[in-house]
C-alpha positions as CSV (number, residue, x, y, z in Angstrom):
1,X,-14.1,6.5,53.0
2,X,-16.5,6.9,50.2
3,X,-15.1,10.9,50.0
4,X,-11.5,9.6,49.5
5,X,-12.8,6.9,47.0
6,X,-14.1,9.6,44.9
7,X,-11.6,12.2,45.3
8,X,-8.8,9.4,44.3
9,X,-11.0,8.5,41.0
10,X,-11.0,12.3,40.1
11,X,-7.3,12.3,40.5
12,X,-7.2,9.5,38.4
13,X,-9.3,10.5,35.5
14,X,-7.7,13.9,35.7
15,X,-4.4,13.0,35.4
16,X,-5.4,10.7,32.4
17,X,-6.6,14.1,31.0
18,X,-3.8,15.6,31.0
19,X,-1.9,12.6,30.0
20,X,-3.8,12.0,26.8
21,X,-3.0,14.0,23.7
22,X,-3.4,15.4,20.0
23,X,-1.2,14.0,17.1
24,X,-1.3,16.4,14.0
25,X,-0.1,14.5,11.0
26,X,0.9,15.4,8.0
27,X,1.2,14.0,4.6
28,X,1.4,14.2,1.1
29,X,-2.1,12.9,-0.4
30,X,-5.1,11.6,1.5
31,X,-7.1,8.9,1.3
32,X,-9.4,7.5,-1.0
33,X,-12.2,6.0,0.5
34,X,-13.6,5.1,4.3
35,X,-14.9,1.4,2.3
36,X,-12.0,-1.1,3.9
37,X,-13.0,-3.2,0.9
38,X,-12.6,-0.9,-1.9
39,X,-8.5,0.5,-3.2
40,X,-5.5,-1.1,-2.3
41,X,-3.8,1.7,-1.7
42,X,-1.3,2.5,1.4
43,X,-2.2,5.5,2.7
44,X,-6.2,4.4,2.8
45,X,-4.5,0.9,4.1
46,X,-3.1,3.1,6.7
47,X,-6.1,5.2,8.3
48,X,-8.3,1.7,8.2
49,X,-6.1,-0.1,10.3
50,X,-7.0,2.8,12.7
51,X,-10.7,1.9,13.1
52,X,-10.9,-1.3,10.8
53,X,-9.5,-4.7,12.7
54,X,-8.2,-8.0,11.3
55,X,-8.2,-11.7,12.4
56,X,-4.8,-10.8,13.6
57,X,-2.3,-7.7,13.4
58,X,1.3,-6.9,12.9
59,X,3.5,-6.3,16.0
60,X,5.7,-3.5,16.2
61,X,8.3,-5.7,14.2
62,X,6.0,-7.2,12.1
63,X,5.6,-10.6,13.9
64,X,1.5,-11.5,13.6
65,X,-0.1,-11.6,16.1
66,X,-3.6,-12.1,17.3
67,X,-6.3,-9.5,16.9
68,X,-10.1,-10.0,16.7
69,X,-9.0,-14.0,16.4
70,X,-7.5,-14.7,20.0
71,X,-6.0,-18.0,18.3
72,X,-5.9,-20.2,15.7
73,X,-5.7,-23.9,14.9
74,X,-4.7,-25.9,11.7
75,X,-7.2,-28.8,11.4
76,X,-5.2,-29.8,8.2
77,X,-3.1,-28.1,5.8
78,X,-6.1,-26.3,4.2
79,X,-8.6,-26.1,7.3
80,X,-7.7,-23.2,9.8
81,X,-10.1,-22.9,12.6
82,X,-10.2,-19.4,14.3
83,X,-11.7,-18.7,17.7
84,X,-12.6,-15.2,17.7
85,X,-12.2,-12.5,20.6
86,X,-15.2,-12.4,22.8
87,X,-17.2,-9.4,24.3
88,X,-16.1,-6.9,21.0
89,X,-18.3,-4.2,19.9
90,X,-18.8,-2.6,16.9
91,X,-18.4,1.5,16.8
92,X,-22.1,1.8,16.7
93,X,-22.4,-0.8,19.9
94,X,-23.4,-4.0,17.7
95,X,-21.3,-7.2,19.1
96,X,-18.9,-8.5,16.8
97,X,-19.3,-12.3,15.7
98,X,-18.8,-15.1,13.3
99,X,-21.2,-13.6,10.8
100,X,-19.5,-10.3,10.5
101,X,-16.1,-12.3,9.4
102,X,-18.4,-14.5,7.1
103,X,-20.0,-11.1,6.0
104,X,-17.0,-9.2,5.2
105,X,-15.2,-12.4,3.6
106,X,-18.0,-12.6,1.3
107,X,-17.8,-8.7,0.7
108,X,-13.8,-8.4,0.0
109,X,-14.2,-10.9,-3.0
110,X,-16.5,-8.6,-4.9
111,X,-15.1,-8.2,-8.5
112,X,-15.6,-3.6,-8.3
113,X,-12.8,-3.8,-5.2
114,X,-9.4,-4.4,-5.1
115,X,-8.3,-6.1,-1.9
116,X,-8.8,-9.8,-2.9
117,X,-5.4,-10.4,-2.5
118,X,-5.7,-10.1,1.3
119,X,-8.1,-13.5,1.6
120,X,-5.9,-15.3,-1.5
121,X,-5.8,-19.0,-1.2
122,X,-9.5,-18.8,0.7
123,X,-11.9,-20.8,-0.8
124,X,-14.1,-20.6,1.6
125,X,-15.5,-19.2,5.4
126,X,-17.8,-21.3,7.7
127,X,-19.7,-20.2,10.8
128,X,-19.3,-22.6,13.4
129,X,-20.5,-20.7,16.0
130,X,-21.0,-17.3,17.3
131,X,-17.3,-17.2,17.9
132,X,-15.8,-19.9,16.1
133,X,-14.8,-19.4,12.1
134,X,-13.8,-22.2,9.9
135,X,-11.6,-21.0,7.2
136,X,-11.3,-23.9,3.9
137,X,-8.5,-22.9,1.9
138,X,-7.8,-24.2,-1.8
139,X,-4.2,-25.7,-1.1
140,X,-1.5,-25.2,1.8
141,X,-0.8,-21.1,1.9
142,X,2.6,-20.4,3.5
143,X,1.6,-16.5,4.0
144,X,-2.0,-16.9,5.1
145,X,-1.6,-15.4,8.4
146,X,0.2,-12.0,6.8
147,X,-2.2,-11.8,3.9
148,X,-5.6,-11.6,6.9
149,X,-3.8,-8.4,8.4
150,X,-5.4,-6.7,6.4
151,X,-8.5,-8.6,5.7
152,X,-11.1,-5.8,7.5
153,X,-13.6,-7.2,9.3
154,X,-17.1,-4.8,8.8
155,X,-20.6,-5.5,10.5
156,X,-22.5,-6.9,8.7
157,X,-25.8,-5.3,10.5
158,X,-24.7,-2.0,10.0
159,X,-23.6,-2.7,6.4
160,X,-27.4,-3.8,5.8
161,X,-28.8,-1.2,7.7
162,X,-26.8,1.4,5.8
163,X,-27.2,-0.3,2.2
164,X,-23.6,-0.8,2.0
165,X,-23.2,-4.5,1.5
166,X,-21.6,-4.1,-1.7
167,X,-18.4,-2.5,-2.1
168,X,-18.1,0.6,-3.3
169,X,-17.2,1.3,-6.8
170,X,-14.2,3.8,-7.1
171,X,-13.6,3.5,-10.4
172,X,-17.1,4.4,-11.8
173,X,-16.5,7.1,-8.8
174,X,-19.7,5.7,-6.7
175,X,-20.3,7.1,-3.9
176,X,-21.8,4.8,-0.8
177,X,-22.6,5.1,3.2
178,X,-19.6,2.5,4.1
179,X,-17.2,4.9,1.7
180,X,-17.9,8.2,3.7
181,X,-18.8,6.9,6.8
182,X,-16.8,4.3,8.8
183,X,-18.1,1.4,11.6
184,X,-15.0,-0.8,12.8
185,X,-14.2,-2.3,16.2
186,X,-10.6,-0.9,16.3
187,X,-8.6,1.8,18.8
188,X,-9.6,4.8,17.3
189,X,-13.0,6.4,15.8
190,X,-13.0,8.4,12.5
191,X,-15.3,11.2,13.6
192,X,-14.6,13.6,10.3
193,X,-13.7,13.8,6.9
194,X,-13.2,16.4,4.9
195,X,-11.5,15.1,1.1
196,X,-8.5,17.1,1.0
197,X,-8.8,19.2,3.8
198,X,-8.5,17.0,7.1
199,X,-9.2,13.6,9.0
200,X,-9.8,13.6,12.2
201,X,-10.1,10.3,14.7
202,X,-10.7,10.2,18.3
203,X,-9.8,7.2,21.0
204,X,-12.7,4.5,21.1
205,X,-13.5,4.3,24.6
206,X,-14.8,0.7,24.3
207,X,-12.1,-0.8,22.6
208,X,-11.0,-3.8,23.8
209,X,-7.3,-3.5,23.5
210,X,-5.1,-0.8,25.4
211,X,-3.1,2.0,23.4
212,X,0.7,1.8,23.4
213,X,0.9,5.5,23.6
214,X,-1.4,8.3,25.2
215,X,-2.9,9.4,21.4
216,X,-6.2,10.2,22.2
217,X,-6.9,12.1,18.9
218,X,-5.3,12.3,15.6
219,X,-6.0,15.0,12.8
220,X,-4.8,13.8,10.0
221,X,-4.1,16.9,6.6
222,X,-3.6,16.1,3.5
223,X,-0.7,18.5,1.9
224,X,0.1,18.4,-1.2
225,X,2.9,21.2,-1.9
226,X,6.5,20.0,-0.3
227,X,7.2,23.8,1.0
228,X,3.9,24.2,2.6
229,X,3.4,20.8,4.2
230,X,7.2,21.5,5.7
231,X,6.4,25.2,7.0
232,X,3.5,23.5,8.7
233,X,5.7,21.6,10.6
234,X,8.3,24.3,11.4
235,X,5.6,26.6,12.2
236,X,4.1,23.9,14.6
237,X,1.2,23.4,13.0
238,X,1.5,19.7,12.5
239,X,3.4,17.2,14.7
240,X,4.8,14.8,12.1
241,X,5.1,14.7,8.5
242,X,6.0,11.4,6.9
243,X,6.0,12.3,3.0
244,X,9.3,14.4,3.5
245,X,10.5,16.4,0.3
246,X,14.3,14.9,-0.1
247,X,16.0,18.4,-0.7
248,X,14.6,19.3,3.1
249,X,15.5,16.7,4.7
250,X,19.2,17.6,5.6
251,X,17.9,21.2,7.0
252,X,15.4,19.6,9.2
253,X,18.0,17.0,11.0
254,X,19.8,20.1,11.8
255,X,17.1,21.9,13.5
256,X,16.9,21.5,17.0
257,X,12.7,21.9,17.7
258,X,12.7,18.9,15.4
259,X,14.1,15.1,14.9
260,X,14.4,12.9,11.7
261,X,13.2,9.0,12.1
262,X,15.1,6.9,9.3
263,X,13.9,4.4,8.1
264,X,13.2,2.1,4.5
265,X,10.3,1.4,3.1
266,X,9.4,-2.0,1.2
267,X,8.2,0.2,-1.7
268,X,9.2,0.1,-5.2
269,X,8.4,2.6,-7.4
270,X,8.1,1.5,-11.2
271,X,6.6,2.3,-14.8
272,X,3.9,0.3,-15.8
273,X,3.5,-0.4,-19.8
274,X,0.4,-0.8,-21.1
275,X,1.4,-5.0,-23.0
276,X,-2.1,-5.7,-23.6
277,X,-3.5,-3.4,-26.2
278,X,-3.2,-4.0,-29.7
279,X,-2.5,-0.3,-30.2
280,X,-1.8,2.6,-27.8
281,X,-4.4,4.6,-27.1
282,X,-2.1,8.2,-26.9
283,X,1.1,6.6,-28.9
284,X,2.3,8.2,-32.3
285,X,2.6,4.4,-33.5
286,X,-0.9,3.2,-35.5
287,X,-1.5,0.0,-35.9
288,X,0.5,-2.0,-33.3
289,X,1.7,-1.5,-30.0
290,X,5.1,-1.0,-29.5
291,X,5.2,-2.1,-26.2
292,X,4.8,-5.8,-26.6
293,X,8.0,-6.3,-28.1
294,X,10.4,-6.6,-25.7
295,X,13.4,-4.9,-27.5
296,X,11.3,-2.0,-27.1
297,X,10.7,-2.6,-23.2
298,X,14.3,-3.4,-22.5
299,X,15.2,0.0,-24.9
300,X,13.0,1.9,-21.9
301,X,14.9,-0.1,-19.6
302,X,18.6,0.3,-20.0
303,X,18.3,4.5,-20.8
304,X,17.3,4.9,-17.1
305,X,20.0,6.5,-15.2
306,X,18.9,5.7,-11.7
307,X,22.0,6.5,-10.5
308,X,21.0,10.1,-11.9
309,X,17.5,10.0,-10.4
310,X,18.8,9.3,-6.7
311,X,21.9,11.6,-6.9
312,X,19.8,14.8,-8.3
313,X,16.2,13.9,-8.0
314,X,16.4,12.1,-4.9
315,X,19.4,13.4,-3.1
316,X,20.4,10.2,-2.2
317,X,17.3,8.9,-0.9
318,X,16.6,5.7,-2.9
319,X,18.1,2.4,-3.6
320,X,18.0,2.4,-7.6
321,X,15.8,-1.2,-8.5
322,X,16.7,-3.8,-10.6
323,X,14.0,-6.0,-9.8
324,X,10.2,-5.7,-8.4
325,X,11.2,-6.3,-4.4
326,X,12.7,-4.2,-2.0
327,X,15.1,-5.1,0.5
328,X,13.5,-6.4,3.3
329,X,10.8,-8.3,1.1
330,X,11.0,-12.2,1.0
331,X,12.8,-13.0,-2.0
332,X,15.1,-10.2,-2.6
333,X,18.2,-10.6,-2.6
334,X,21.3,-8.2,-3.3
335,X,22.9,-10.5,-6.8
336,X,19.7,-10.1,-8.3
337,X,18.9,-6.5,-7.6
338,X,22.5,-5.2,-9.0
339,X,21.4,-1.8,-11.4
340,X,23.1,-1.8,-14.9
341,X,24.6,1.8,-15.9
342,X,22.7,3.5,-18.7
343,X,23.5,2.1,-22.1
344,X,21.9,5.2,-24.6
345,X,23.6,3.6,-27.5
346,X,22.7,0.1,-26.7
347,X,19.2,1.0,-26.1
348,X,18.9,3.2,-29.7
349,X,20.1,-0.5,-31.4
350,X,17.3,-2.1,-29.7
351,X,14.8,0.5,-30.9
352,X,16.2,0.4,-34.9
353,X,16.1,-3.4,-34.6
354,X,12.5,-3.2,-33.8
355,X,11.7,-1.0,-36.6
356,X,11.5,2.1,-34.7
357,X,14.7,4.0,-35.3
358,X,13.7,7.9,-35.1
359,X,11.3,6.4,-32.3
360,X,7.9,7.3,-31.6
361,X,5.4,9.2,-29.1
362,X,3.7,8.0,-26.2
363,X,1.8,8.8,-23.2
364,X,2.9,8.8,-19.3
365,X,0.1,8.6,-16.7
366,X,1.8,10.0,-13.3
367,X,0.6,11.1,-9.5
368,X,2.3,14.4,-8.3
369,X,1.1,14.1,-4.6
370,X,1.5,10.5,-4.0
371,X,5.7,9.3,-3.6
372,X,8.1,11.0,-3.3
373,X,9.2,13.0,-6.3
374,X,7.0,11.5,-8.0
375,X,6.5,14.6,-10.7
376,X,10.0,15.2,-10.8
377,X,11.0,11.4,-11.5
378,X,8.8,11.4,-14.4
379,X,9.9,14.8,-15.8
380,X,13.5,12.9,-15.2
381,X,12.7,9.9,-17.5
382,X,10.8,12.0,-19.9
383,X,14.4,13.8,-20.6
384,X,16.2,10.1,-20.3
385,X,14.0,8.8,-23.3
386,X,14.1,11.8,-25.3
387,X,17.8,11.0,-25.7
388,X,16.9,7.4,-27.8
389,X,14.0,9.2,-29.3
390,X,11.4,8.1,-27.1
391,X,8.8,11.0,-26.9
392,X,6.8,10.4,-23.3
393,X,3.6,12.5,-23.2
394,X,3.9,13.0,-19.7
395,X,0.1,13.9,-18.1
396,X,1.0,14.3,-14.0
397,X,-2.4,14.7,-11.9
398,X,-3.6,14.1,-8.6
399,X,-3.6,10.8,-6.9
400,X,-6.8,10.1,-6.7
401,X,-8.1,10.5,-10.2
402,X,-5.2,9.2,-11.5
403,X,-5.6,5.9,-10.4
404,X,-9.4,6.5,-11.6
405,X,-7.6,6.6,-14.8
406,X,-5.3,3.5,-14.9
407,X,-7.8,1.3,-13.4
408,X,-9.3,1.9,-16.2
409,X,-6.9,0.7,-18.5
410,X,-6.7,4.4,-19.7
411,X,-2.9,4.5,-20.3
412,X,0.3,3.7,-22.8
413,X,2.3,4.0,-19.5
414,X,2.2,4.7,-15.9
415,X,3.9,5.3,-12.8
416,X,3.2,3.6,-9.9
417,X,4.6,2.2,-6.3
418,X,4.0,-0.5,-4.7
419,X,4.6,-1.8,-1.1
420,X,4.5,-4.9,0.3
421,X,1.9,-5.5,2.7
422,X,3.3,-9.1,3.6
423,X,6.9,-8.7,3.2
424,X,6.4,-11.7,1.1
425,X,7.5,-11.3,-3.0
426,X,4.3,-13.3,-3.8
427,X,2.2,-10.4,-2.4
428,X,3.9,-8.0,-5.8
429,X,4.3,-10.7,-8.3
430,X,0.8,-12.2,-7.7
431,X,-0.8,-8.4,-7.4
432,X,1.1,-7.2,-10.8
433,X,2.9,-9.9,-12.8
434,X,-0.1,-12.6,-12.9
435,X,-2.4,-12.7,-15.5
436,X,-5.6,-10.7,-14.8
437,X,-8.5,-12.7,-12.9
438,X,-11.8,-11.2,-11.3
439,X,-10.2,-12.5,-8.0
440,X,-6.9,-11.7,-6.3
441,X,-4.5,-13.0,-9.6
442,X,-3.3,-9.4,-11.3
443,X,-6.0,-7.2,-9.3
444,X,-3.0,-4.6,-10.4
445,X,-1.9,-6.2,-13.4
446,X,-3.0,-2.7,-15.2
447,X,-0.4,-3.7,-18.1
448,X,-2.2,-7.0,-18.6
449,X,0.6,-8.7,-18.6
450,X,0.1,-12.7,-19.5
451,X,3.0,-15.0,-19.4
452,X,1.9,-18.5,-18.5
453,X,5.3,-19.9,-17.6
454,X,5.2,-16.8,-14.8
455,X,2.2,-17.9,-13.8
456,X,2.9,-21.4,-12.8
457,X,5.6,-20.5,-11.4
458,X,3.4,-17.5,-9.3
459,X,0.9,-20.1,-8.7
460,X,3.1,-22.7,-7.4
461,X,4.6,-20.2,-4.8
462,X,0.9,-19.7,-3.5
463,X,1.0,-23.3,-2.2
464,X,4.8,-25.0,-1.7
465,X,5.4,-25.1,1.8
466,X,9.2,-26.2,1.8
467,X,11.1,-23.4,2.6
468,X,14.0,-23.9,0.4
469,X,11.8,-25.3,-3.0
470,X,9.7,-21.9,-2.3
471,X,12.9,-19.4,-1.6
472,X,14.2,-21.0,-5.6
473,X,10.7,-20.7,-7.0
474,X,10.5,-16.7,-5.9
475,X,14.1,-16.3,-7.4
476,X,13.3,-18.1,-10.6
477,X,10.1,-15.6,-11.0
478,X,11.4,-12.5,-10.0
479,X,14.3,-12.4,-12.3
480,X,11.8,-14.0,-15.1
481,X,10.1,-10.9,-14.4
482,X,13.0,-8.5,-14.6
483,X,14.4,-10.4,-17.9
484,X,11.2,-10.2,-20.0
485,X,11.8,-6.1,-18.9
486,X,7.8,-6.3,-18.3
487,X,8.6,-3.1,-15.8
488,X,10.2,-0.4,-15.5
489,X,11.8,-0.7,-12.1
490,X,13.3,2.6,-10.8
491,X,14.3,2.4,-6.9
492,X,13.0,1.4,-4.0
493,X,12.4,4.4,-1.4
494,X,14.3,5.2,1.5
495,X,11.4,6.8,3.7
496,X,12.5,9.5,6.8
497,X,10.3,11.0,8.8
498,X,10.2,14.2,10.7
499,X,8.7,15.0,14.1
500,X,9.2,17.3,16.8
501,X,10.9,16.9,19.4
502,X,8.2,15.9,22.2
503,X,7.2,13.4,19.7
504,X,7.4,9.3,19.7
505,X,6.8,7.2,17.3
506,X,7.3,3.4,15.6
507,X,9.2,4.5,11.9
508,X,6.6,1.2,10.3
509,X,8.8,-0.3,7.0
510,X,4.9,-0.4,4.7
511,X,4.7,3.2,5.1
512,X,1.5,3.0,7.9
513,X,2.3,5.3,10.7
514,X,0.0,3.4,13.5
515,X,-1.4,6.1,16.3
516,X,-1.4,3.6,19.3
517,X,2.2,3.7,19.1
518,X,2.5,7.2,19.0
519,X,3.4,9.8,22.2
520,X,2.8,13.6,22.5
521,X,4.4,14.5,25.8
């Protein structure tokens, strides 16, 4: 009996063996940091939520639901109570508890990161017990729950024990423990990386939760050229690429090792202008800034042809933008988002009427390994302006020390995207159109934009509860924002991905390809 016992584990645990499996995926740019607490940026956001948990997570279809809270309670409209999941471990074995959410709470709101927006609204965290959180918030908050996704929840022992209670500083290009070593309590372990070269995770065997998918262990490669990240995948040296160059992606639905996943993204790629300043630090104008006036803004505006950019630069795959929202974001709707066609003449007008009519020079801050066509877009608009006189300095660079840059104020203008992490339109106008605060108010506000009618509006969206009130609010302040031209909206992507064949996967709208999902077979 005992023989049969143990020969009918070993069948077991072999055919989990050869059930379990090895994603290689590949991608344009990697990620920044291992500190959950540090950039706001997807495609970190994306390999956290791998070993870093939440109070609660999205679904498949972006329901919430619970995570390392097992449920929730509201005591009153700003008192949640959460009990949290018992019998969790850390990585590294430590128990998870109260302290840890207090801990990380604490940690997020550190002025040097930028992922206050996730624990917005929060005033405050209690410890009630060793499983029990009490979470005070400043007024009714309509989005809590989708703003904690990605609140990361990191030990606090091993934080202390590793000297990494304070967040590292990206910017001032700090280097910590927590930012090149990672601790969390979720499905998969980062066991390696190598900046630019790979990532590579393996299954935690003491999670609490149960994979979707038989993804044992994910290697992750950064590639930044579009013809050699796709002759990795026809060649079978990567699974999956999700950054797919638009002039492949016809040739690869027609291949039959290999399938296409469609898919949007709640992504908008814009320019950013620089409305703070009171002169341009790389513009051919002395004196003043150009930028603040907005016959200028709406000059850079209206000689966009995004029509152009998605039938040449995209091939088709983009929805040009009109406003700051994709479809599929709370608040956007189609009337509001309708594209203008380019008006040269009408934009030259605006530019004499401001006193600039030969123009004048300025400079364009721009990733070339982070969206797609990025480079090429701005190379697009740097030919658009030209034709109104508009002389864009254009300075293309790598992801990650471009956004050094910008977060540094170093900029006239800048390109950047943005995705919407709570399919809510609060998340992008309180991230980028709100004036600049040390907390979660503008954290991406790298124009400095500072409107105060904007802002109650932004404000009173954080806290109005009534469904209909709040749904005329967001419209009022998205097509403020669009009307004051304080951006340059260009599209919002369209986001395929390509796999082959023996491949399954959930196509994920924020752009965050989720392993657990995921089959090999």
């Amino acid at each position: 009996m005992k023989l049969r016992i143990l020969l009918a584990a070993a069948l077991v645990a072999a055919c989990a063996s050869i059930q379990a499996a090895t994603l290689k995926w590949g991608a344009q740019n990697d990620i920044l940091t291992l500190d959950p607490h540090s950039q706001n940026h997807a495609t970190t956001n994306g390999i956290m939520q791998h070993t870093y948990e939440g109070l609660v997570r999205y679904t498949k279809d972006f329901g919430v639901e619970p995570c390392l809270a097992t449920s929730w309670q509201l005591i009153s409209p700003t008192h949640y109570r959460f009990t949290l999941r018992k019998g969790v471990k850390f990585q590294d074995g430590t128990p998870f508890t109260a302290d840890d959410v207090v801990f990380s709470y604490n940690r997020i709101l550190q002025p040097q990161g930028t992922m206050q927006i996730y624990v917005a609204g929060v005033k405050e965290m209690r410890k009630v017990d060793d499983h029990t959180v009490d979470m005070i918030l400043g007024g009714p908050s309509p989005i809590l729950l989708r703003n904690l996704v990605d609140f990361r929840i990191m030990s606090r022992a091993w934080s202390a024990k590793n000297k990494s209670e304070n967040v590292q500083n990206y910017v001032a290009k700090e280097e910590s423990f927590a930012s090149r070593n990672a601790n969390g309590t979720g499905p998969y372990l980062i066991k390696l990386w190598e900046p630019d070269k790979r990532l590579v995770m393996q299954a935690n065997p003491n999670w609490w939760g149960k994979l979707d998918g038989n993804v044992t262990e994910v290697i992750y490669t950064p590639i930044k050229a579009d013809a050699t990240r796709i002759a990795a995948l026809l060649s079978g040296d990567v699974d999956i690429v999700t950054d797919l160059p638009t002039q492949d992606v016809q040739r690869l639905r027609t291949d039959p090792k290999l399938k296409v996943l469609d898919g949007h993204e709640v992504r908008t790629i814009f320019i950013g202008l620089d409305q703070f300043s009171d002169e341009l630090k790389y513009s051919s104008v002395k004196g003043k800034n150009p930028f603040k006036d907005i016959r200028v803004r709406k000059a850079l505006n209206i000689t966009v042809d995004r029509e152009a950019i998605k039938r040449v630069t995209m091939r088709g795959l983009s929805i040009p933008a009109a406003i700051m929202v994709a479809p599929g974001v709370h608040g956007h709707t189609n009337d509001i988002d309708k594209v203008a066609p380019a008006d040269g003449e009408g934009a030259r007008k605006l530019l004499a009427e401001a006193g600039y009519p030969n123009g004048f020079e300025f400079g364009l801050d721009c990733p070339n390994n982070r969206y797609v066509n990025d480079e090429e877009i701005c190379q697009a608009l740097v030919g658009m302006w030209a034709r109104i006189g508009l002389k864009a300095k254009l300075n293309a660079q790598p992801m990650a020390t471009f956004i050094q840059k910008i977060q540094k104020f170093d900029h006239d203008a800048y390109m950047l995207g943005w995705g919407v992490a709570t399919f809510d339109g609060l998340y992008t106008l309180q991230s980028l159109v709100r004036t600049k605060t040390t907390g979660a108010d503008g954290s991406f506000n790298l124009g400095r934009i500072s409107d105060a009618k904007l802002d109650a509006l932004i404000d009173a969206l954080k806290t109005e509860t009534d469904v209909k009130k709040r749904d005329g609010i967001l419209r009022e302040a998205l097509v403020a924002t669009r009307d004051n031209y304080y951006y340059v909206p260009l599209h919002h992507q369209l986001r395929p991905w390509a796999m082959k064949r023996n491949v399954t996967t959930v196509h994920k709208a924020d752009d965050r390809p989720e392993s657990r999902f995921a089959r090999v077979d």
